[in-house]
TORKOL-4160 file (C-alpha; in steps of 0.2 Angstrom, whole numbers, padded with zeros to 4 digits, m for minus):
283
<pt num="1" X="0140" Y="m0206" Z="m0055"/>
<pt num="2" X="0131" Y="m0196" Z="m0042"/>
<pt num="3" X="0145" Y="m0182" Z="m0041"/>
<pt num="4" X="0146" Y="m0180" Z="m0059"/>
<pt num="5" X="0126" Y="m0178" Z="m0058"/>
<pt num="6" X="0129" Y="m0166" Z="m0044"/>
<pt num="7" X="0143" Y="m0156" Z="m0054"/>
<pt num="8" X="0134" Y="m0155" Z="m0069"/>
<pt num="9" X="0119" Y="m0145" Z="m0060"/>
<pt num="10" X="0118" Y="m0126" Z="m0061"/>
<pt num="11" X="0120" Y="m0118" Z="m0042"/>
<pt num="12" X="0102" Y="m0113" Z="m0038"/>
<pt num="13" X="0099" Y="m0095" Z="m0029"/>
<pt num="14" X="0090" Y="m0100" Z="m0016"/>
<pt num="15" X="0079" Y="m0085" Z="m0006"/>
<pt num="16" X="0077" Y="m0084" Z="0013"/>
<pt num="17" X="0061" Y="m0089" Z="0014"/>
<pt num="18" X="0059" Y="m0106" Z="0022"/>
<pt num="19" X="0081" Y="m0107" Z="0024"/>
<pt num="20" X="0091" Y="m0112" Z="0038"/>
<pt num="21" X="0107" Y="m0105" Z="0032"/>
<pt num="22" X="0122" Y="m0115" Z="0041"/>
<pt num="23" X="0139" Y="m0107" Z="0042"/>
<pt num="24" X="0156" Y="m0113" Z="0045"/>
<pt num="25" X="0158" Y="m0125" Z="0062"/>
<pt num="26" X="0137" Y="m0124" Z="0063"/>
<pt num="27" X="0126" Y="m0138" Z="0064"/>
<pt num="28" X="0105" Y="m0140" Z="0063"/>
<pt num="29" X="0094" Y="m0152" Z="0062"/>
<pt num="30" X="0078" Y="m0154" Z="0058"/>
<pt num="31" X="0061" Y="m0165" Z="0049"/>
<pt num="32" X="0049" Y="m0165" Z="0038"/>
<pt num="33" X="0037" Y="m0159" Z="0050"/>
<pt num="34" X="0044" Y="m0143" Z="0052"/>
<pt num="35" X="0034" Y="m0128" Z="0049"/>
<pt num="36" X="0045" Y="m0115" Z="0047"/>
<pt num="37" X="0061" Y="m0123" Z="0040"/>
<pt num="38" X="0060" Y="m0132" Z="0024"/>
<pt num="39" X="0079" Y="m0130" Z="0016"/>
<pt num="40" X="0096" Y="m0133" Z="0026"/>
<pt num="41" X="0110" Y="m0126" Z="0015"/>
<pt num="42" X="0128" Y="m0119" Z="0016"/>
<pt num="43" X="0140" Y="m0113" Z="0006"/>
<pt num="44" X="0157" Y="m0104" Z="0004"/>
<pt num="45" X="0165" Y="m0121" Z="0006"/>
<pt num="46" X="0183" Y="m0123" Z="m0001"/>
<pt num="47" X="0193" Y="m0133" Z="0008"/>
<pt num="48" X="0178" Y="m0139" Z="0020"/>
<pt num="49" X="0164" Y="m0151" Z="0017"/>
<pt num="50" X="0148" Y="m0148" Z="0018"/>
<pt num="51" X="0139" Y="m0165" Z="0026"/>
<pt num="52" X="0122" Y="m0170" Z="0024"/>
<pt num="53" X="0116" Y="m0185" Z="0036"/>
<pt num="54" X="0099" Y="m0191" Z="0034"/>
<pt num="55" X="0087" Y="m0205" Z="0042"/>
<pt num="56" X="0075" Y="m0212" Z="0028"/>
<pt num="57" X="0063" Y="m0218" Z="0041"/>
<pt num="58" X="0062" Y="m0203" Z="0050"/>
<pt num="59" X="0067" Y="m0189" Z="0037"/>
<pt num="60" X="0079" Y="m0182" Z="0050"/>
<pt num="61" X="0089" Y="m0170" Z="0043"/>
<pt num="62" X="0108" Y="m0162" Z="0048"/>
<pt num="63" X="0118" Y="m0150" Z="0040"/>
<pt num="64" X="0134" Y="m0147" Z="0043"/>
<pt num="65" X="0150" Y="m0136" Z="0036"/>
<pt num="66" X="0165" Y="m0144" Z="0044"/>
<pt num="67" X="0181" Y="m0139" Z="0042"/>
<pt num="68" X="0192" Y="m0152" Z="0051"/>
<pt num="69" X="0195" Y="m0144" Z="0068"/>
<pt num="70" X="0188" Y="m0160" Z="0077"/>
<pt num="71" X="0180" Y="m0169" Z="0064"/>
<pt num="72" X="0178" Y="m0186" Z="0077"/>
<pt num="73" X="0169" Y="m0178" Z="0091"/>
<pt num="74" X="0159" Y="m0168" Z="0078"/>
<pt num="75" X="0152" Y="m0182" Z="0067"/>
<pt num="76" X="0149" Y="m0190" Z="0084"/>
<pt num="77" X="0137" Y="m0175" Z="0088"/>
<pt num="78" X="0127" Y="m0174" Z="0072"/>
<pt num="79" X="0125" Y="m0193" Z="0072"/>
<pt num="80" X="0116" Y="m0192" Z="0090"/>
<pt num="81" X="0107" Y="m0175" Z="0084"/>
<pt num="82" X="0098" Y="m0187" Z="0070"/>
<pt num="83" X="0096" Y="m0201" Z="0081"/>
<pt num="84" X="0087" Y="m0190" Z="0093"/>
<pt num="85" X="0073" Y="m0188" Z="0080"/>
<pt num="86" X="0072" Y="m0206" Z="0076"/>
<pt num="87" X="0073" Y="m0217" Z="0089"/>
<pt num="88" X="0056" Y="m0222" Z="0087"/>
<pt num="89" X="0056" Y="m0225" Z="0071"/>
<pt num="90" X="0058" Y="m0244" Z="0066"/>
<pt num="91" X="0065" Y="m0244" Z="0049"/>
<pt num="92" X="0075" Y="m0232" Z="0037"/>
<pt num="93" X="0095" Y="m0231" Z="0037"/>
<pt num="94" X="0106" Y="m0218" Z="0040"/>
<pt num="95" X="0112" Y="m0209" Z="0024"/>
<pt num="96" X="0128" Y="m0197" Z="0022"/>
<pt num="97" X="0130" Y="m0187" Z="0009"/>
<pt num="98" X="0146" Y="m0177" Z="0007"/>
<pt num="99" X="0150" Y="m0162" Z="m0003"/>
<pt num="100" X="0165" Y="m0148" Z="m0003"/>
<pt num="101" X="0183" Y="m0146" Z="m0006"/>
<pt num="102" X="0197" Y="m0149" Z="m0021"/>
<pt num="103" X="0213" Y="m0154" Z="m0024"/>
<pt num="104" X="0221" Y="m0140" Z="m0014"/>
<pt num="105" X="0241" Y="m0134" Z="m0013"/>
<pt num="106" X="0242" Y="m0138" Z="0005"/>
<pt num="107" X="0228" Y="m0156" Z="0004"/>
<pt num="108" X="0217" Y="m0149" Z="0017"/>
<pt num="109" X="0202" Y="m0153" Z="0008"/>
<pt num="110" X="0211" Y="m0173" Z="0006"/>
<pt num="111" X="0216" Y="m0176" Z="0024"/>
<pt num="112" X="0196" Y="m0168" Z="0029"/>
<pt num="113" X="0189" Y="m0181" Z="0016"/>
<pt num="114" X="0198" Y="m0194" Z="0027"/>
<pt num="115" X="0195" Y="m0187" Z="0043"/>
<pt num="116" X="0176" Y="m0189" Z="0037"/>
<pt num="117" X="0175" Y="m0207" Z="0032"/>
<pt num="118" X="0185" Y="m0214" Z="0046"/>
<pt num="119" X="0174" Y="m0204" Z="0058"/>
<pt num="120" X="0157" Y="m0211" Z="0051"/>
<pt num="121" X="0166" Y="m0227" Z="0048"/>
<pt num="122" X="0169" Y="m0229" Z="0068"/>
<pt num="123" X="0149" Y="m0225" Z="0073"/>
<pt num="124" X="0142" Y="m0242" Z="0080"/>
<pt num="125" X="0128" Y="m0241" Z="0067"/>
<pt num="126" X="0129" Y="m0242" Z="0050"/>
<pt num="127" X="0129" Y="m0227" Z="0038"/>
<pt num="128" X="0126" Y="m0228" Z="0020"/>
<pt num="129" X="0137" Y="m0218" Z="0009"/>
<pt num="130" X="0127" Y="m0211" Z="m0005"/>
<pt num="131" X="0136" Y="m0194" Z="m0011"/>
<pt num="132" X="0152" Y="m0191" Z="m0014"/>
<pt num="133" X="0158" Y="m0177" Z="m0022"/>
<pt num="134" X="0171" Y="m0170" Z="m0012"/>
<pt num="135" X="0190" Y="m0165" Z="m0017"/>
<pt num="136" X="0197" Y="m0173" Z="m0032"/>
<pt num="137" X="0178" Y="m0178" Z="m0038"/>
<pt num="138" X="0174" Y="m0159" Z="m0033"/>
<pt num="139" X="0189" Y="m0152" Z="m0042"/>
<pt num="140" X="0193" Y="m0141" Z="m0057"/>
<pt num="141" X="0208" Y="m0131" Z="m0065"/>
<pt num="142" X="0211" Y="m0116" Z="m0074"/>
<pt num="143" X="0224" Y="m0112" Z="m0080"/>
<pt num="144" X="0235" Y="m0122" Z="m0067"/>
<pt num="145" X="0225" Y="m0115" Z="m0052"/>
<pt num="146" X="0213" Y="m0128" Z="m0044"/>
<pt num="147" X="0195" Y="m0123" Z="m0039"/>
<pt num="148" X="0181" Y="m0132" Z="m0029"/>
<pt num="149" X="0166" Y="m0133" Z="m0043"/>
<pt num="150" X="0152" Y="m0132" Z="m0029"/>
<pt num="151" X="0155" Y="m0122" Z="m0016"/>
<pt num="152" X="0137" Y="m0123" Z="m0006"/>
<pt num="153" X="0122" Y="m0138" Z="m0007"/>
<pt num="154" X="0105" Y="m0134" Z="m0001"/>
<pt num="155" X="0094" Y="m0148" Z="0005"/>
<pt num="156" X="0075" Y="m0149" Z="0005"/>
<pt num="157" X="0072" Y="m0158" Z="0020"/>
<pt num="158" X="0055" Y="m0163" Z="0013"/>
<pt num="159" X="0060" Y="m0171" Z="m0002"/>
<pt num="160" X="0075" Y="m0176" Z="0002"/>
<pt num="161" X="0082" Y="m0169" Z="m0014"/>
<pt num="162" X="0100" Y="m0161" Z="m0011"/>
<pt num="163" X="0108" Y="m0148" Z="m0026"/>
<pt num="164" X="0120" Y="m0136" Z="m0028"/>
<pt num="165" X="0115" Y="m0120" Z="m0021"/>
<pt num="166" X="0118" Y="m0098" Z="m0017"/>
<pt num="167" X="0112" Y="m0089" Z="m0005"/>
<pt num="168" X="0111" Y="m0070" Z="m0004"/>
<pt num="169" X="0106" Y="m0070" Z="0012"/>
<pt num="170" X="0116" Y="m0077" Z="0026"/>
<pt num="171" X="0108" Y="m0070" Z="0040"/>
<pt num="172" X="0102" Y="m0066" Z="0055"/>
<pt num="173" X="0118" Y="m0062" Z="0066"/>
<pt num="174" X="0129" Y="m0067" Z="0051"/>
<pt num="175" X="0145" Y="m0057" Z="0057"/>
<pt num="176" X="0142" Y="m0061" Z="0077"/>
<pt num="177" X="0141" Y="m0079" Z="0070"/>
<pt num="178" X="0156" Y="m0079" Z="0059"/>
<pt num="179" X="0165" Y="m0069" Z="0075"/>
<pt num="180" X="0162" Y="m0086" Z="0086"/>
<pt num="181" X="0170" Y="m0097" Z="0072"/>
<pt num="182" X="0184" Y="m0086" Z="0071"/>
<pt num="183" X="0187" Y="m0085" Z="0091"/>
<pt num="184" X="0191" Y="m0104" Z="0089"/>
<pt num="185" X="0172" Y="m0111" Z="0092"/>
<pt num="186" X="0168" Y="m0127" Z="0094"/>
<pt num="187" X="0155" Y="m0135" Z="0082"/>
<pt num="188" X="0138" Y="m0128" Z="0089"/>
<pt num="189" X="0120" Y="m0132" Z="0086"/>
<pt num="190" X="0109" Y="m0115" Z="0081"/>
<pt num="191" X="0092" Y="m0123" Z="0079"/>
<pt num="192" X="0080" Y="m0131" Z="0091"/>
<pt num="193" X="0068" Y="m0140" Z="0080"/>
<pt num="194" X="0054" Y="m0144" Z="0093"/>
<pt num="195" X="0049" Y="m0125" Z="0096"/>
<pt num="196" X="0056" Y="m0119" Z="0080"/>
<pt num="197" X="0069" Y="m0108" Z="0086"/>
<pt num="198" X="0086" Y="m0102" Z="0080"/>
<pt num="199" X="0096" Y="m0100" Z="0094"/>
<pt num="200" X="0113" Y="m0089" Z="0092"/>
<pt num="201" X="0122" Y="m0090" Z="0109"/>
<pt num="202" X="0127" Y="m0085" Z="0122"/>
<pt num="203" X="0144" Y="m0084" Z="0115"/>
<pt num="204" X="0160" Y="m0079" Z="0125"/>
<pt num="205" X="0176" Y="m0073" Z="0119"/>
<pt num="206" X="0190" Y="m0062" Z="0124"/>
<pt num="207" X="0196" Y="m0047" Z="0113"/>
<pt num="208" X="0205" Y="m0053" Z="0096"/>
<pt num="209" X="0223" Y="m0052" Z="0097"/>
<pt num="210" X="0230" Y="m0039" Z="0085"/>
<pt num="211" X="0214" Y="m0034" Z="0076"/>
<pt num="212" X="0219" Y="m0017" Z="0072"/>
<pt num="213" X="0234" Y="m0024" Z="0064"/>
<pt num="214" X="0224" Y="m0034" Z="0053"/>
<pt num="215" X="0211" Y="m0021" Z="0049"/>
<pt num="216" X="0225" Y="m0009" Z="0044"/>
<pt num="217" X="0230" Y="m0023" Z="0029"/>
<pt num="218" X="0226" Y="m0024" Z="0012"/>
<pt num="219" X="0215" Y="m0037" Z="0003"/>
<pt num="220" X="0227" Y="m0046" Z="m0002"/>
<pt num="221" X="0239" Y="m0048" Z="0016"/>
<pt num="222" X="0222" Y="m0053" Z="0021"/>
<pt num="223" X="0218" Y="m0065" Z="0008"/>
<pt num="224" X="0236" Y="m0072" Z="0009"/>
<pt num="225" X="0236" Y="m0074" Z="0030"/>
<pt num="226" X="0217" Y="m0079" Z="0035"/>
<pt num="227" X="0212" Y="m0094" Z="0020"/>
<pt num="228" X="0216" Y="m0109" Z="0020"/>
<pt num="229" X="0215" Y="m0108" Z="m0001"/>
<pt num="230" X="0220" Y="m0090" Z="m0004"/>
<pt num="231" X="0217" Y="m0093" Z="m0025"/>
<pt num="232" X="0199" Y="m0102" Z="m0024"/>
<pt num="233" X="0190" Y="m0092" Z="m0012"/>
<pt num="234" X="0174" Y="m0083" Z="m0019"/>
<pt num="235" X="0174" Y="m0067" Z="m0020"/>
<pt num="236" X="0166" Y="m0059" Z="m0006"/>
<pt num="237" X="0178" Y="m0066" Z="0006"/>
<pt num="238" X="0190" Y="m0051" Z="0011"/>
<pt num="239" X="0174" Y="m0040" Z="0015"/>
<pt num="240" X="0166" Y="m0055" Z="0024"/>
<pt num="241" X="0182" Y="m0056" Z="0035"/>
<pt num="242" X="0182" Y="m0037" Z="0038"/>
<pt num="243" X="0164" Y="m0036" Z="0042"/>
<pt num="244" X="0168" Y="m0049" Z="0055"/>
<pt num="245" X="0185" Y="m0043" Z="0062"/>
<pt num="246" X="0176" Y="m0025" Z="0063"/>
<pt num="247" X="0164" Y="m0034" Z="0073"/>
<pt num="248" X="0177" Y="m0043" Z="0085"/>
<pt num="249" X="0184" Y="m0024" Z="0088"/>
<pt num="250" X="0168" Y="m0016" Z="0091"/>
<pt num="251" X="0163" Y="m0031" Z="0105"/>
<pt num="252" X="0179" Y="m0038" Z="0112"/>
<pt num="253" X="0168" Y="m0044" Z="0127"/>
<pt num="254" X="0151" Y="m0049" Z="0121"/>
<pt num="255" X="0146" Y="m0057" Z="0138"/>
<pt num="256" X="0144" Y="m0038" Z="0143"/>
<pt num="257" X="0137" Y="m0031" Z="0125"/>
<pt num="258" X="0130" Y="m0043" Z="0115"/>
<pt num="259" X="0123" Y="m0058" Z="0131"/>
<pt num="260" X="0125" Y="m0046" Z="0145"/>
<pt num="261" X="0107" Y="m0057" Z="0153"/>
<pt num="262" X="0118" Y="m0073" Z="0146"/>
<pt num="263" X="0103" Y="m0077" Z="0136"/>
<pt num="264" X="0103" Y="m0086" Z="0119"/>
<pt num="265" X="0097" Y="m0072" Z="0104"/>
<pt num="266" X="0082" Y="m0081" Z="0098"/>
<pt num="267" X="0073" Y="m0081" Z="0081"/>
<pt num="268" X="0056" Y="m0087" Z="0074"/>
<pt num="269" X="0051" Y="m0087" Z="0055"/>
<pt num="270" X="0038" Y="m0075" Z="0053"/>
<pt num="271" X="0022" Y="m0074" Z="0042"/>
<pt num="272" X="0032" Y="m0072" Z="0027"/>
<pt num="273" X="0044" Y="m0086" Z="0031"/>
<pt num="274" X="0060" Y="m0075" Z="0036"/>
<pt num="275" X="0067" Y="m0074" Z="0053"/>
<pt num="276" X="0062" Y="m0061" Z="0066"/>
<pt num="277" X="0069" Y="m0059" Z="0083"/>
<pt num="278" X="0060" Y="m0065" Z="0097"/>
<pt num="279" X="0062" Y="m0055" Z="0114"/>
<pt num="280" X="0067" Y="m0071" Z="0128"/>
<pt num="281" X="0054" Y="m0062" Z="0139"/>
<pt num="282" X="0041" Y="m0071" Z="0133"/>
<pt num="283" X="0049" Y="m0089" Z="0132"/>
């Protein structure tokens, strides 16, 4: 019932102001007494999950986009992220929402769902299941090609109201971001709730083996080699990748060009609620 409620809601645009944008293999978490954030959201998910977990008590909130690269230890690290926050409170519950995926050729988006459940099924605590709406529940066809129906959710971390959501701004540092996830990174917190900060880095990689080979194919080589769901991706993701394997060529050490201090690159809301860059001098 919930995912056909989910399914049945138009994607909302949602703007940067007041956004923490979550990419792939990104986590953050945050509560309702956060100044500068008040939406988590991802999107561009086809055969990842976007996973929502929430204490009631609390209203500790973490957003994730996982896409099953080691889907125990990260659940294990989100679920201590919100405990973190709410420790102190006495009652509430822990509440997972999951969203993403569709019935795909290869049933990534299948063995992912699995990986999910047994993950939060093995935590100590209990976890209440409360949206489901992930590969078959999530999946349509046209004309005998399968596509994810949502592909992003936003979540109001005040309200606790989660919906199906875009976003025209992915940013800040969305290729250098995208450049960690495609190095093979780890799942990776970007956002320090207690000060506020988004907090990109240090990351370390070497150079990108056979990059100019890849920049030199078409759209479609591309398409074919570097998604796992070649026929349902959105649109944008040929010139995303290209952004992002440009970037890989133009720092194939970013320990010397990017964290040549090994400082994280730091980020506050501003005024009108959009990030701006902090120098780490006056931290």
């Amino acid at each position: 019932e919930k995912a056909k409620l989910l399914r049945s809601q138009p994607a909302q645009i949602v703007e940067p102001k007041g956004l923490l944008y979550v990419q792939q293999r990104e986590f953050a978490v945050t509560t309702p007494k956060d100044g500068s954030v008040s939406i988590l959201g991802s999107d561009d998910a086809t055969t990842c999950h976007i996973v929502v977990l929430r204490h009631t008590g609390s209203g500790a909130t973490c957003l994730t986009h996982c896409d099953g690269s080691d889907t125990e230890a990260e659940v294990s690290l989100i679920m201590s992220s919100v405990k973190s926050f709410s420790s102190s409170t006495g009652c509430g519950r822990l509440e997972v929402h999951l969203v993403g995926g569709f019935n795909d050729d290869r049933q990534l988006s299948q063995k992912l769902t699995n990986q999910l459940l047994r993950a939060f099924d093995l935590q100590p605590e209990d976890v209440h299941l409360v949206t489901f709406c992930v590969t078959e529940l999530n999946d349509r066809e046209e004309q005998d090609i399968h596509f994810p129906i949502i592909y992003g959710i936003a979540v109001n971390v005040k309200t606790a109201e989660i919906f199906p959501a875009t976003f025209p701004e992915k940013g800040p540092d969305e290729d250098l971001r995208s450049a960690h996830v495609l190095t093979g990174a780890p799942l990776t917190n970007i956002y320090d709730a207690k000060t506020e900060q988004l907090r990109i880095g240090p990351y370390l990689w070497g150079p990108f083996p056979h990059v100019d080979f890849w920049l030199e194919q078409d759209d479609a080589q591309i398409l074919q080699n570097l998604s796992t769901s070649p026929l349902a991706e959105p649109p944008h993701f040929v010139s995303h990748i290209r952004s992002t394997l440009t970037f890989l060529k133009e720092h194939p050490f970013p320990s010397r060009s990017l964290f040549p201090d090994r400082k994280p690159r730091i980020y506050k809301k501003n005024e009108e609620g959009l990030w701006e860059q902090v120098c780490s001098d006056k931290i």
